[in-house]
DRENMAR-732517 format. One line per field, with one value per residue (C-alpha): z, y, x. Coordinates in pm, 1 decimal, m for minus. Layout:
BEGIN
zz	(Z, ...)
yy	(Y, ...)
xx	(X, ...)
***
This chain:
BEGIN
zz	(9354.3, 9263.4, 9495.6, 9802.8, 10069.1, 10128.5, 9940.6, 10029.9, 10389.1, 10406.2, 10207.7, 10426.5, 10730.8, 10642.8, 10571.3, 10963.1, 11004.4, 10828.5, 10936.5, 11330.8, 11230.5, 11046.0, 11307.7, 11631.0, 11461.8, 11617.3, 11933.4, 12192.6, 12417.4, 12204.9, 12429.3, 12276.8, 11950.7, 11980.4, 12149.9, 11780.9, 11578.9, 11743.7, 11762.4, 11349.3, 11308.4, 11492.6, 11228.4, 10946.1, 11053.2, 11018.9, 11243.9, 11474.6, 11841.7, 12078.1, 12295.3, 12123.3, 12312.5, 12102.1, 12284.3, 12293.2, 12280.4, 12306.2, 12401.6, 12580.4, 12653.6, 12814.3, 12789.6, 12597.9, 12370.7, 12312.5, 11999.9, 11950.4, 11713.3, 11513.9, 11217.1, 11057.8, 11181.6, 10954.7, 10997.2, 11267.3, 11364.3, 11613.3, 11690.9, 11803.0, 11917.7, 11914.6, 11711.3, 11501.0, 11426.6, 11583.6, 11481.8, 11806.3, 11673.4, 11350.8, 11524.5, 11760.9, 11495.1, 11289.5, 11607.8, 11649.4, 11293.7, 11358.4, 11666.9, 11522.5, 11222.7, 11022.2, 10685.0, 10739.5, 11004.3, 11027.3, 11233.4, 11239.8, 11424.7, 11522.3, 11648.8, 11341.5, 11113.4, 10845.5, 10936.1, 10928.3, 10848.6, 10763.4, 10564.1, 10754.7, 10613.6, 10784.2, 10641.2, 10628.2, 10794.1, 10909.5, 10889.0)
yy	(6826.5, 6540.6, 6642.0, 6738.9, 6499.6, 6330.0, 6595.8, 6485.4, 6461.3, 6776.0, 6997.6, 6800.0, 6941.0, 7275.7, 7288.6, 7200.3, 7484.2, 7762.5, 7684.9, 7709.3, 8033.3, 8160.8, 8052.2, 8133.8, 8404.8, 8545.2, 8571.3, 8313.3, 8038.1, 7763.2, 7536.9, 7644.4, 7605.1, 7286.8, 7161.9, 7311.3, 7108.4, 6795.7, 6821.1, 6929.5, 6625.7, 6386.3, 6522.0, 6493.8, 6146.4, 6263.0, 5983.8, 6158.0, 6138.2, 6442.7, 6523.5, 6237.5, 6131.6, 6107.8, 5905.5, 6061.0, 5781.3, 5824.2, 5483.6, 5389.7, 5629.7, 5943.3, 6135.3, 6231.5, 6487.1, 6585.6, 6673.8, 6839.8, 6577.1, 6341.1, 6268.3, 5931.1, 5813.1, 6089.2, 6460.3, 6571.7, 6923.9, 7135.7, 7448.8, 7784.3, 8154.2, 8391.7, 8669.9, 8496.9, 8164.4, 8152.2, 7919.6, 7695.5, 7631.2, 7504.2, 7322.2, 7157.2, 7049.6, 6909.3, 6727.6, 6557.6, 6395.0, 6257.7, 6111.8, 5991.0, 5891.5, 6065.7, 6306.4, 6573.7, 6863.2, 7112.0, 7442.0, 7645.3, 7992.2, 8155.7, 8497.3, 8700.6, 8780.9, 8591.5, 8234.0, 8143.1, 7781.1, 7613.2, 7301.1, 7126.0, 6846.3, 6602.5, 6707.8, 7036.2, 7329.5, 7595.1, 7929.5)
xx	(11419.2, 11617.8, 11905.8, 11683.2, 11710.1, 11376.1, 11195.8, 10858.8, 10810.3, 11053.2, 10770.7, 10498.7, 10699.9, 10769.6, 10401.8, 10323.7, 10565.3, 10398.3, 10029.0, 10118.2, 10338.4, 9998.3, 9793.4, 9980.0, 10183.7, 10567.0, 10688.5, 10552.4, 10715.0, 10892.1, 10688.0, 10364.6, 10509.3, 10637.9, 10256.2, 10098.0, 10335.1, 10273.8, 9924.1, 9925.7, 10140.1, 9930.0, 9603.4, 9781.0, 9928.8, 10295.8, 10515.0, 10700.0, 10847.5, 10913.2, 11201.4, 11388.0, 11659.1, 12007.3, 12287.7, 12614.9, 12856.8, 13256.9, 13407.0, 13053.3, 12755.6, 12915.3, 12540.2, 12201.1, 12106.8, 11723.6, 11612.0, 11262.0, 11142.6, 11244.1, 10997.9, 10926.7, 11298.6, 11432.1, 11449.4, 11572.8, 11343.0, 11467.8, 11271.1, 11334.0, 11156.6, 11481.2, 11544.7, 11801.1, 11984.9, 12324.7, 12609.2, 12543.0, 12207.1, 12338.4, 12594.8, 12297.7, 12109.3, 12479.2, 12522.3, 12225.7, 12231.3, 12595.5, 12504.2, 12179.9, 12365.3, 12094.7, 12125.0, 11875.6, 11785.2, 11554.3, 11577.1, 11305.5, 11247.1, 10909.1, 11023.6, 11013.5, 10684.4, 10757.3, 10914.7, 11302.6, 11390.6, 11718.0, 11754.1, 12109.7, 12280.9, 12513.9, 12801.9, 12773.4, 13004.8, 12919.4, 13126.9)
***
């Protein structure tokens, strides 16, 4: 665990993650998802913001990203209810922490019966 990037609040999260997926189980809206987390975040007193806007800046602001939260300044946690991860999603998530200048991302997906998460570093690169 020495090597895991904030370790911690990482297990704290991916603990959020797994009681909605228990509770609200595969296949629903990502919206409905996303309304669970924050509302399991908010009881356990996790800091977090939703729909946090990243700035996209190229020689001034050219535009905004949004991610689906950004915990305690941190992780970046992007959610998702498709059948599968795609490279795009990865790429999102890679994104987000560059512009954000920040080292860790989480994607998560609720679709399946059991659930899928990703831990994505900044400088990682994917296939």
């Amino acid at each position: 665990m020495a090597n895991l990037v904030y370790p911690e609040l990482s297990y704290k999260i991916i603990g959020v993650l797994f009681k909605v997926h228990n509770e609200l189980g595969p296949n629903l809206a990502e919206k409905h998802y996303q309304r669970s987390i924050a509302k399991e975040f908010t009881r356990q007193a996790i800091n977090y913001r939703e729909q946090q806007k990243i700035e996209i800046l190229r020689n001034g602001l050219i535009g905004n990203q949004y991610a689906d939260f950004l915990v305690d300044n941190k992780i970046v946690l992007e959610i998702k209810a498709t059948p599968r991860f795609s490279r795009n999603n990865v790429i999102q998530v890679l994104k987000y922490l560059r512009e954000a200048d920040l080292e860790l991302g989480l994607l998560v997906n609720f679709s399946r019966r059991e659930l899928i998460y990703k831990r994505i570093l900044k400088g990682f690169r994917p296939k």
